[in-house]
SEVOBA-920175 format. One record per atom (N, C-alpha, C, O): residue in three letters; y, z, x; atom name. Coordinates in pm, 1 decimal, decimal comma, always signed. Layout:
REM SEVOBA-920175
@rest = ALA	north = Y	up = Z	east = X	atom = CA $
...
REM end
This chain:
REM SEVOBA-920175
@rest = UNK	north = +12289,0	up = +11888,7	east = +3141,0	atom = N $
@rest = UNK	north = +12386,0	up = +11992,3	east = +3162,1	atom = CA $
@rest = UNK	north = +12483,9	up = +11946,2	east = +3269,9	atom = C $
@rest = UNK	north = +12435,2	up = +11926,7	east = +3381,3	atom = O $
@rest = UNK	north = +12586,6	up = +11930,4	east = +3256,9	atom = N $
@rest = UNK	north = +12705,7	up = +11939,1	east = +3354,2	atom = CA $
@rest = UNK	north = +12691,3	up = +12037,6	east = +3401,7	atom = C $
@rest = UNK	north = +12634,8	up = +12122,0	east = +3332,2	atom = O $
@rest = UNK	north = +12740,5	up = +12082,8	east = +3562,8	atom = N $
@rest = UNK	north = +12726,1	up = +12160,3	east = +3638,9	atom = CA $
@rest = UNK	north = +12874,1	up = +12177,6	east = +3697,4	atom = C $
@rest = UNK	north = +12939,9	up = +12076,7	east = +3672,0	atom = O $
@rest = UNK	north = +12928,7	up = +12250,2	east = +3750,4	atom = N $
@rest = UNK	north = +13029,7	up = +12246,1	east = +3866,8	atom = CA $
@rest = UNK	north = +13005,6	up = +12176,6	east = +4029,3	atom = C $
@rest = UNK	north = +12888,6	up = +12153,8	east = +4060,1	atom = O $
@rest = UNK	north = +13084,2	up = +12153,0	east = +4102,5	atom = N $
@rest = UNK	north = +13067,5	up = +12096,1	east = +4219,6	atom = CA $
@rest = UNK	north = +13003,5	up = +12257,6	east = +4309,3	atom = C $
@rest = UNK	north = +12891,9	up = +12241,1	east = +4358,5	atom = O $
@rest = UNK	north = +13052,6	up = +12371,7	east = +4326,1	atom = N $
@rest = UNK	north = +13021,7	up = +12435,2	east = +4382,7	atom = CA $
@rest = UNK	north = +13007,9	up = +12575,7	east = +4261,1	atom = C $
@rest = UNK	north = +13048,6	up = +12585,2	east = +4145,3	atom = O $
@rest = UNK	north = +12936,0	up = +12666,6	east = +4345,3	atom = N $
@rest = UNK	north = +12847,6	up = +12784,5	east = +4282,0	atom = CA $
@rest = UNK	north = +12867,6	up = +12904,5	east = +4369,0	atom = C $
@rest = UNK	north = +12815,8	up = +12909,8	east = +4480,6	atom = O $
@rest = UNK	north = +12939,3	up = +12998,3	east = +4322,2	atom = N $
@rest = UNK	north = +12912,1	up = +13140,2	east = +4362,3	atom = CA $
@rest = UNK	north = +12768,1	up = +13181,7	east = +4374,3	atom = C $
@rest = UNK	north = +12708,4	up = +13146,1	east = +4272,7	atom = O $
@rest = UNK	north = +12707,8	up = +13229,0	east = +4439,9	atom = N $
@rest = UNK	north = +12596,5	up = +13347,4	east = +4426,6	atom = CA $
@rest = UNK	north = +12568,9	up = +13442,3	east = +4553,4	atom = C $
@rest = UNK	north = +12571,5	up = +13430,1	east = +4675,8	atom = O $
@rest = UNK	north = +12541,1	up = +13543,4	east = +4459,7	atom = N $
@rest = UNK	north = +12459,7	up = +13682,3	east = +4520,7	atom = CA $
@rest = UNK	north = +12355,0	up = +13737,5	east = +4497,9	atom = C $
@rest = UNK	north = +12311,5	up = +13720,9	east = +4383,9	atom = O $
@rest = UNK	north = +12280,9	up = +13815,3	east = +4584,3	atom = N $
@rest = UNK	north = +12181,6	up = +13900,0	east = +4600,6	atom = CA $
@rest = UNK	north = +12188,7	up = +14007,2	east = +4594,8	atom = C $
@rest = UNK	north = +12306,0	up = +14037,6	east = +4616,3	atom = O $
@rest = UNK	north = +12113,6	up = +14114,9	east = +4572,4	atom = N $
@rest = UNK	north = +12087,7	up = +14249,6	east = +4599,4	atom = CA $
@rest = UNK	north = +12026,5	up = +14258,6	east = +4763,1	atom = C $
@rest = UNK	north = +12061,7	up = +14313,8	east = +4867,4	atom = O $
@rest = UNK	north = +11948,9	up = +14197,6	east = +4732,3	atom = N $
@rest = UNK	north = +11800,6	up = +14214,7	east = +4835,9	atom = CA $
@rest = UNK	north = +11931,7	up = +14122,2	east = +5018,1	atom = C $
@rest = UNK	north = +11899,2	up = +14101,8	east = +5135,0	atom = O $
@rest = UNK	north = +12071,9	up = +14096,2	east = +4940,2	atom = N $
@rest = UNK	north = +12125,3	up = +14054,4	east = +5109,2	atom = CA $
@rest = UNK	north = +12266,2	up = +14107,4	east = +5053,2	atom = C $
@rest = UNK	north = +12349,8	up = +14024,9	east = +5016,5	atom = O $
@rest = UNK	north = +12287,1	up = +14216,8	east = +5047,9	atom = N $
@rest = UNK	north = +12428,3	up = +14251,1	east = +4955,1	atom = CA $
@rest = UNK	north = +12519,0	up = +14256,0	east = +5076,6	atom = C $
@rest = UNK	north = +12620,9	up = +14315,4	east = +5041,2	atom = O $
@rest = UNK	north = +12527,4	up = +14220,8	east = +5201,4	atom = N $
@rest = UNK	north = +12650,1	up = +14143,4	east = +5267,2	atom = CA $
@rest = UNK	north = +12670,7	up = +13997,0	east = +5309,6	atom = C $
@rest = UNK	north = +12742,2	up = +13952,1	east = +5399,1	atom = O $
@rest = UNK	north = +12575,3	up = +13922,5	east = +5207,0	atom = N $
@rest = UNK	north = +12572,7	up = +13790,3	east = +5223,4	atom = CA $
@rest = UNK	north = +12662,1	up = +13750,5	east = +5095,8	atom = C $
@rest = UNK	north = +12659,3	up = +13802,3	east = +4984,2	atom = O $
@rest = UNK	north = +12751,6	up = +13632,2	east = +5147,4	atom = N $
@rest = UNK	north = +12778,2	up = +13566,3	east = +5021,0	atom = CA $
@rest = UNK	north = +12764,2	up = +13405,6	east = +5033,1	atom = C $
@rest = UNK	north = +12817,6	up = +13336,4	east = +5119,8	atom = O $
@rest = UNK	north = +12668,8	up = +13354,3	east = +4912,3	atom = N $
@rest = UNK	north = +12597,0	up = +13245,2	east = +4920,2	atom = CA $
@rest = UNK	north = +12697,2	up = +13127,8	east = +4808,6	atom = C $
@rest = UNK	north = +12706,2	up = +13151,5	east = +4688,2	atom = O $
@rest = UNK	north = +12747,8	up = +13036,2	east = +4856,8	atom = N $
@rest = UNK	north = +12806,4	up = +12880,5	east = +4749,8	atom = CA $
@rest = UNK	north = +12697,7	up = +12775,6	east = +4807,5	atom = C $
@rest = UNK	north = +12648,1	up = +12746,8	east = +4916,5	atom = O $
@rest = UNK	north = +12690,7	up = +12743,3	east = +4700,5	atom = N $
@rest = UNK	north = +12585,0	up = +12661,2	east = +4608,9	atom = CA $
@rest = UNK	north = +12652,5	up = +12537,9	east = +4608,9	atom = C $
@rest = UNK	north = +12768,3	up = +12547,9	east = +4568,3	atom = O $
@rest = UNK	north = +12602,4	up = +12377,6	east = +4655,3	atom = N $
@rest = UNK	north = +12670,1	up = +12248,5	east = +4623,7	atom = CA $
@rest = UNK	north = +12579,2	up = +12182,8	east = +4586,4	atom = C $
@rest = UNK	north = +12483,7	up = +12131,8	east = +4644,8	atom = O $
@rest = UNK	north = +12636,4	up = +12186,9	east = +4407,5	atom = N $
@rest = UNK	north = +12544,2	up = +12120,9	east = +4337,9	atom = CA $
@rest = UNK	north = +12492,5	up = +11971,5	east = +4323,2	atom = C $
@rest = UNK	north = +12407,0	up = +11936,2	east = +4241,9	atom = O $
@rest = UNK	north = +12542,1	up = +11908,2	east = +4393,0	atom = N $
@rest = UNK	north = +12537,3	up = +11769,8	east = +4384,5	atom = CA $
@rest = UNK	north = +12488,8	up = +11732,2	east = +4538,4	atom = C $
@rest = UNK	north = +12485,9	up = +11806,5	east = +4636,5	atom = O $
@rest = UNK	north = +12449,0	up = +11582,2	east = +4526,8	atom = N $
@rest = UNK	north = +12380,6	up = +11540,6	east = +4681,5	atom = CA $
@rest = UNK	north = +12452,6	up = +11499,0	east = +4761,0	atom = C $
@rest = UNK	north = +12512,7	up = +11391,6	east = +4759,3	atom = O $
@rest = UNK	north = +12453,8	up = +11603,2	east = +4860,4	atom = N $
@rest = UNK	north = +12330,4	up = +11618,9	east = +4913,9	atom = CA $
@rest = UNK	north = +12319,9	up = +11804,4	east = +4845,5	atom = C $
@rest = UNK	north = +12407,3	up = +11883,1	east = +4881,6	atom = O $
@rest = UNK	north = +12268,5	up = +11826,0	east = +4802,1	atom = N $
@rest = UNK	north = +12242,7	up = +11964,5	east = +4767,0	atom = CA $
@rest = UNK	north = +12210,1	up = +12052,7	east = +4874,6	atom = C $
@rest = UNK	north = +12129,3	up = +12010,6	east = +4957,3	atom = O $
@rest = UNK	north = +12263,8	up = +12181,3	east = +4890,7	atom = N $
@rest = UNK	north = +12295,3	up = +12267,9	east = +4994,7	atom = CA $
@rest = UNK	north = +12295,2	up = +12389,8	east = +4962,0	atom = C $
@rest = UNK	north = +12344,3	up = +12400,4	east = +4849,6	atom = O $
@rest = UNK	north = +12249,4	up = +12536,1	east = +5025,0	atom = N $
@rest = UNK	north = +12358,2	up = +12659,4	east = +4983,7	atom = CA $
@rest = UNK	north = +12385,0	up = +12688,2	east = +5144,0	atom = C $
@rest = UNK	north = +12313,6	up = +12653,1	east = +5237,9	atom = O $
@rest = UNK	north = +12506,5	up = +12761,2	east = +5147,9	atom = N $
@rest = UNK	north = +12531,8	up = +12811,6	east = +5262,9	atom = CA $
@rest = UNK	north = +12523,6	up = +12969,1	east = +5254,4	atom = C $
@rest = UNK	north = +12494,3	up = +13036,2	east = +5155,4	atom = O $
@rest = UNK	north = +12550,2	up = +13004,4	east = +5358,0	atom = N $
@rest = UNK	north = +12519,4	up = +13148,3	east = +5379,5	atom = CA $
@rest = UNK	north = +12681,1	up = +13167,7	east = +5424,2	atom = C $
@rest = UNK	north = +12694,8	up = +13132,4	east = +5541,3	atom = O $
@rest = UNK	north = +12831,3	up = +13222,7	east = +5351,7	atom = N $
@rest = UNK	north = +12954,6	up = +13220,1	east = +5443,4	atom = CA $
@rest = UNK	north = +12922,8	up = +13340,1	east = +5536,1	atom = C $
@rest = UNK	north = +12978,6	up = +13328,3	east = +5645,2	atom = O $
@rest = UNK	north = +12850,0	up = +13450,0	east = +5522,8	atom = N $
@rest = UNK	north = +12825,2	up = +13584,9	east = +5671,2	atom = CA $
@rest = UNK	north = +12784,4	up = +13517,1	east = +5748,8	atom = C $
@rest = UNK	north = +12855,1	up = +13547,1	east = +5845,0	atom = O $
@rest = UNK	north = +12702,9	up = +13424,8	east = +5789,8	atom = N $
@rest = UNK	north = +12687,4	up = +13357,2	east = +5910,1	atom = CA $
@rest = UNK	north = +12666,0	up = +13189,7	east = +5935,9	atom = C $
@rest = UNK	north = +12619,7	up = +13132,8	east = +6034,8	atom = O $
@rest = UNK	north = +12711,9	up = +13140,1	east = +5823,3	atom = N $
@rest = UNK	north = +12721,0	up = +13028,3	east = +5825,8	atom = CA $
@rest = UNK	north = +12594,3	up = +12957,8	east = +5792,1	atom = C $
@rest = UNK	north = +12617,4	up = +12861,5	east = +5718,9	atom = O $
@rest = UNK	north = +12487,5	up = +12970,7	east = +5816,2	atom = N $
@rest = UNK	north = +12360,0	up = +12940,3	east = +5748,6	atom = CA $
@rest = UNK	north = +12368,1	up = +12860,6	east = +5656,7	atom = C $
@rest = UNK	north = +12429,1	up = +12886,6	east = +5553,0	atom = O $
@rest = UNK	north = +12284,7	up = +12707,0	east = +5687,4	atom = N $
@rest = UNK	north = +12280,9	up = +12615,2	east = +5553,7	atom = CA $
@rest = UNK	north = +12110,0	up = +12552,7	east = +5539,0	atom = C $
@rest = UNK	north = +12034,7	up = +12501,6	east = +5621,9	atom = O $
@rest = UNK	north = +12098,7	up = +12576,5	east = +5432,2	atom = N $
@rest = UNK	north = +11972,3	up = +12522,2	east = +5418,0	atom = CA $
@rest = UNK	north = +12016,2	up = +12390,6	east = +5302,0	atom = C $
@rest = UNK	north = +12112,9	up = +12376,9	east = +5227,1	atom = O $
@rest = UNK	north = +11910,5	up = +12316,8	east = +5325,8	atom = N $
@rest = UNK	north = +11946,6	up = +12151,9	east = +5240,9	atom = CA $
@rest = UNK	north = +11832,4	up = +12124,8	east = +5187,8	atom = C $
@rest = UNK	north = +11733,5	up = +12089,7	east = +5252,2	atom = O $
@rest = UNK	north = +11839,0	up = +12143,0	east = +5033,3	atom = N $
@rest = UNK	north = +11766,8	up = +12125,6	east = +4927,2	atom = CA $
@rest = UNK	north = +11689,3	up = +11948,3	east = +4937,0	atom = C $
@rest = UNK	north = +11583,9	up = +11915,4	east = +4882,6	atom = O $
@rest = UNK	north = +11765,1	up = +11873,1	east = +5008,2	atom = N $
@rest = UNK	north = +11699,8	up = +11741,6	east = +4996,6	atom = CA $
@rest = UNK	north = +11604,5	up = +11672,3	east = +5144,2	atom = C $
@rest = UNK	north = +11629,7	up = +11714,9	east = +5256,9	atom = O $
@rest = UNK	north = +11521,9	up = +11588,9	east = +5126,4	atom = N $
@rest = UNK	north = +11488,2	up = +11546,9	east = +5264,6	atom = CA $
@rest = UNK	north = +11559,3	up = +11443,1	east = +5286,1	atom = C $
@rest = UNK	north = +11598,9	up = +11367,8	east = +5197,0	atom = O $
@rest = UNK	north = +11579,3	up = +11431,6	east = +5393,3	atom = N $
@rest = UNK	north = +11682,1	up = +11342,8	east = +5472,6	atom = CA $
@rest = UNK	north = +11568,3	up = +11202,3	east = +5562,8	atom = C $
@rest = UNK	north = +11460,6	up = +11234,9	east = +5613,0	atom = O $
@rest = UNK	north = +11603,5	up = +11101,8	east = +5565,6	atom = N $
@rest = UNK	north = +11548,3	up = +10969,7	east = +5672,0	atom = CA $
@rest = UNK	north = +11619,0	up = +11029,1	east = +5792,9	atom = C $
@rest = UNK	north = +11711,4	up = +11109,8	east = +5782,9	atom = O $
@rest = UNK	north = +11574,4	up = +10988,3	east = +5896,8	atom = N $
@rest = UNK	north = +11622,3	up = +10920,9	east = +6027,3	atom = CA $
@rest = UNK	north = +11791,5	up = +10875,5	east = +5978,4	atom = C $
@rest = UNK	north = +11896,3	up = +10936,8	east = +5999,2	atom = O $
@rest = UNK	north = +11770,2	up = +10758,2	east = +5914,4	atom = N $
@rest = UNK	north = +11906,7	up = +10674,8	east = +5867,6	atom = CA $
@rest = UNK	north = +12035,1	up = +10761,6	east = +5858,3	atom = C $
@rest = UNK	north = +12143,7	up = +10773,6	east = +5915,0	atom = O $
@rest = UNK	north = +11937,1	up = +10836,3	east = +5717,6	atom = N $
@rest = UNK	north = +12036,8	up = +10926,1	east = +5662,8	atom = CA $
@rest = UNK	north = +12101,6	up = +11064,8	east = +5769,0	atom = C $
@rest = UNK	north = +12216,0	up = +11106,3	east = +5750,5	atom = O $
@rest = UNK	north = +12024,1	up = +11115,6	east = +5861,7	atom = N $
@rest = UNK	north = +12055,3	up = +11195,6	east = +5932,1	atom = CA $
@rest = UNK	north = +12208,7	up = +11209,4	east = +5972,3	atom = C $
@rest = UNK	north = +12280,5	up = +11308,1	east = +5956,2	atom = O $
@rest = UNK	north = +12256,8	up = +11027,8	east = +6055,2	atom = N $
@rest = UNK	north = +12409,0	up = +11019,8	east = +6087,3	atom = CA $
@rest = UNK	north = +12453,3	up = +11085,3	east = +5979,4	atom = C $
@rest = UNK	north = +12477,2	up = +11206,0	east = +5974,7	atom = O $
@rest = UNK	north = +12467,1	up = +10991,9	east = +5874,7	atom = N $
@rest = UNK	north = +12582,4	up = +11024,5	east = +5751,4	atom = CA $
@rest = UNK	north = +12586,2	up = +11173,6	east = +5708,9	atom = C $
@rest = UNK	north = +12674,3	up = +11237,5	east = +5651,3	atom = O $
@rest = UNK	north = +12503,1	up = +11198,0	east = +5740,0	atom = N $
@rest = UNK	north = +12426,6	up = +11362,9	east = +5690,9	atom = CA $
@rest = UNK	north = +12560,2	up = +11446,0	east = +5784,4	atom = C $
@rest = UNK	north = +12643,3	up = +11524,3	east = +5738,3	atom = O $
@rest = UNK	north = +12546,5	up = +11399,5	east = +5923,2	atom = N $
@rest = UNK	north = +12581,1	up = +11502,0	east = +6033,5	atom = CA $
@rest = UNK	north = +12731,0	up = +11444,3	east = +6011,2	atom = C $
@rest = UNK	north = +12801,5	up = +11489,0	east = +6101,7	atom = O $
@rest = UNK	north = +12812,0	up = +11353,7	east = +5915,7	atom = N $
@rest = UNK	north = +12944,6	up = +11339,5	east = +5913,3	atom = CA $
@rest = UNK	north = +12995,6	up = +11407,8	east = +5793,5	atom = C $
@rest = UNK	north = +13098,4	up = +11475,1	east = +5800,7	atom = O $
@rest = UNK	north = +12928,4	up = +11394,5	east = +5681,5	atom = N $
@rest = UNK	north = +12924,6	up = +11433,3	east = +5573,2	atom = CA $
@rest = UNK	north = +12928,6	up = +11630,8	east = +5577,3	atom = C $
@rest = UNK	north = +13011,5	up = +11708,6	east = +5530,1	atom = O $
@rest = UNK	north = +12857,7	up = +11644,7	east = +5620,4	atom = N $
@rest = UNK	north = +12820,0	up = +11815,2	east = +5625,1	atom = CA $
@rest = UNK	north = +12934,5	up = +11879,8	east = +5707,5	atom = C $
@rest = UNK	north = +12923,2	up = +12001,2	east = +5690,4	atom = O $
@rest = UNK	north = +13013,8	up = +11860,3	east = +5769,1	atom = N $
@rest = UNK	north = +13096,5	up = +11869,6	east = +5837,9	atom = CA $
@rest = UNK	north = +13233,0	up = +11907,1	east = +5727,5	atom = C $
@rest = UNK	north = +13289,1	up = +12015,5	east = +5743,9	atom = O $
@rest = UNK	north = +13288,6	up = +11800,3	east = +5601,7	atom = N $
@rest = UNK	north = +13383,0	up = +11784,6	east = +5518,6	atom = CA $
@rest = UNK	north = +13279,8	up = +11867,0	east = +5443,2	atom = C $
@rest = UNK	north = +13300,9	up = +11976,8	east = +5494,6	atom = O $
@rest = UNK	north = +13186,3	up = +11885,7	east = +5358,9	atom = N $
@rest = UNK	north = +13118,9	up = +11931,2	east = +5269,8	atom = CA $
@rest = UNK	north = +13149,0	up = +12065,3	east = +5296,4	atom = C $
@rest = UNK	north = +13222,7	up = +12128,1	east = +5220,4	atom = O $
@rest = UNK	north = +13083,3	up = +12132,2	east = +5429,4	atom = N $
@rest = UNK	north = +13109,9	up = +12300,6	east = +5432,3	atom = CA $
@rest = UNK	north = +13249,9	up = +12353,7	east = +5431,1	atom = C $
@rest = UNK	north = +13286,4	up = +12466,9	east = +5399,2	atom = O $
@rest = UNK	north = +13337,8	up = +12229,7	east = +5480,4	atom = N $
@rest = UNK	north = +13442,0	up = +12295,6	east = +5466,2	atom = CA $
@rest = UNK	north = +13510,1	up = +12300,8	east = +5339,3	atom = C $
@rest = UNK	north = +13607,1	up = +12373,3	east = +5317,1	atom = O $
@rest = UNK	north = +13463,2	up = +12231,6	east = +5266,6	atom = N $
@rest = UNK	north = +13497,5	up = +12230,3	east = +5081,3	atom = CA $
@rest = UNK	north = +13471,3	up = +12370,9	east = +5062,1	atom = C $
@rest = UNK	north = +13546,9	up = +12465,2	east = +5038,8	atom = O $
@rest = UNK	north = +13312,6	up = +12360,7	east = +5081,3	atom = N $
@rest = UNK	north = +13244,0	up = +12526,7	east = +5027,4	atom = CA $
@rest = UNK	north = +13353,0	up = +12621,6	east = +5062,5	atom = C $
@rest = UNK	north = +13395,6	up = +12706,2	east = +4983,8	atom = O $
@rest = UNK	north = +13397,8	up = +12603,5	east = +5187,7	atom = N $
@rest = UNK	north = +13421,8	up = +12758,5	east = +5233,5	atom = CA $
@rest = UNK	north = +13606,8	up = +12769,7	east = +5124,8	atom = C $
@rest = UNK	north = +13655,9	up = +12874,8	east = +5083,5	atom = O $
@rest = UNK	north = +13650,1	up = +12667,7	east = +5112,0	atom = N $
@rest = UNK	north = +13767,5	up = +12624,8	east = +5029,4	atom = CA $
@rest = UNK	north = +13781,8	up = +12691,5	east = +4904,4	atom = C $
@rest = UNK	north = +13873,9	up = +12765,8	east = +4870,6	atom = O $
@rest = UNK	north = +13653,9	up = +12648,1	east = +4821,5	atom = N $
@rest = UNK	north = +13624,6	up = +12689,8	east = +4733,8	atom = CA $
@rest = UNK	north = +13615,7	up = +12825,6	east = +4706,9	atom = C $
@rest = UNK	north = +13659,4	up = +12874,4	east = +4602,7	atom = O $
@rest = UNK	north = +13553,0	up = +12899,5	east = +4808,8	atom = N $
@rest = UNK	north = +13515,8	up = +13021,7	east = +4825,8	atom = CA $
@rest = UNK	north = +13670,0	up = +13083,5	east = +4843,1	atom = C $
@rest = UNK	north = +13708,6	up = +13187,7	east = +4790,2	atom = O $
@rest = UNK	north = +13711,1	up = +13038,3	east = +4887,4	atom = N $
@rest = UNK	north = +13898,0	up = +13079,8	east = +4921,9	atom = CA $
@rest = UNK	north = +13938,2	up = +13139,3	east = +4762,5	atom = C $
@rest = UNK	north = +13968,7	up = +13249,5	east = +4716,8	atom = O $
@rest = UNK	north = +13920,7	up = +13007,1	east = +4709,3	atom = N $
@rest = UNK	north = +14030,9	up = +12954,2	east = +4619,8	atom = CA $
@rest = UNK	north = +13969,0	up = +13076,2	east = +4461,5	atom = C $
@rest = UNK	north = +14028,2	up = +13124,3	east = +4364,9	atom = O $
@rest = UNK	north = +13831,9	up = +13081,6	east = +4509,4	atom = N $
@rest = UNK	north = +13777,7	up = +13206,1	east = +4394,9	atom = CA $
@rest = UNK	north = +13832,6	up = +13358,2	east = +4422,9	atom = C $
@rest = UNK	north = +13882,4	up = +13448,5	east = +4355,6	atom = O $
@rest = UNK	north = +13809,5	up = +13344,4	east = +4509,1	atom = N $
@rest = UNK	north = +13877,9	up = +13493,2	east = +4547,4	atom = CA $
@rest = UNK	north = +13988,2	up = +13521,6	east = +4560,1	atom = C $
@rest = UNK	north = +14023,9	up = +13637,7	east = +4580,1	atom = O $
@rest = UNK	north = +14081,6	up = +13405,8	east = +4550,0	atom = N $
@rest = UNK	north = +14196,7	up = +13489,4	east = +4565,7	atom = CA $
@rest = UNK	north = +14229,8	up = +13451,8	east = +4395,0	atom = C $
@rest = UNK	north = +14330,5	up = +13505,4	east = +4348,8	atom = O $
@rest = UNK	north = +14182,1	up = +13399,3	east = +4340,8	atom = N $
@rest = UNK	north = +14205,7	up = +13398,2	east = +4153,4	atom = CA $
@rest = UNK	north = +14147,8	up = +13541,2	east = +4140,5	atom = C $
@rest = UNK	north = +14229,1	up = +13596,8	east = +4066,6	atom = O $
@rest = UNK	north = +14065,3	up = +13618,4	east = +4167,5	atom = N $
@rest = UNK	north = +14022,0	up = +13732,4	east = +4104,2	atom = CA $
@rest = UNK	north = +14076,0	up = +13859,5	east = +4206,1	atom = C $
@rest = UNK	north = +14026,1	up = +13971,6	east = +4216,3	atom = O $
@rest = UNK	north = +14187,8	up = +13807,0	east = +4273,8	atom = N $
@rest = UNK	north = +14291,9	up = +13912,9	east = +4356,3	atom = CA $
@rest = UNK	north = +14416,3	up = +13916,9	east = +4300,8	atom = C $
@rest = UNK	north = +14497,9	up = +14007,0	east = +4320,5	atom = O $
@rest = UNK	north = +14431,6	up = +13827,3	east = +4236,1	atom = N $
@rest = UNK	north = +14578,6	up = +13790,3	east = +4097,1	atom = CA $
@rest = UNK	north = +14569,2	up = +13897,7	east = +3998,5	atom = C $
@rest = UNK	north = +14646,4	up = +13900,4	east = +3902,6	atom = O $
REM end
């Protein structure tokens, strides 16, 4: 299955959270109400740097993304 780069989702059980999904690795969801990221993959030592340069451009995609949906369904 092809996937998209990033993923809307919601909850009931956190209905003022809104959660994007990055489907690809390093796999991630964030939390945009408080910024909250949990990371679907384990990371080395090694990988940690690249991790802590990488995650930096990555969330700010998410939150981009998250822009760029909402204001298509404000049109």
């Amino acid at each position: 299955m092809d996937l998209p780069k990033f993923l809307l989702a919601d909850n009931t059980d956190y209905p003022t959270a809104i959660f994007v999904l990055h489907t690809e690795y390093p796999r991630f969801i964030i939390n945009l109400e408080n910024d909250e990221v949990e990371w679907f993959e384990e990371f080395s030592p090694e990988d940690r740097k690249d991790l802590e340069e990488e995650s930096t451009r990555l969330i700010s995609e998410a939150t981009d993304f998250y822009d760029r949906e909402v204001a298509r369904y404000e049109d």
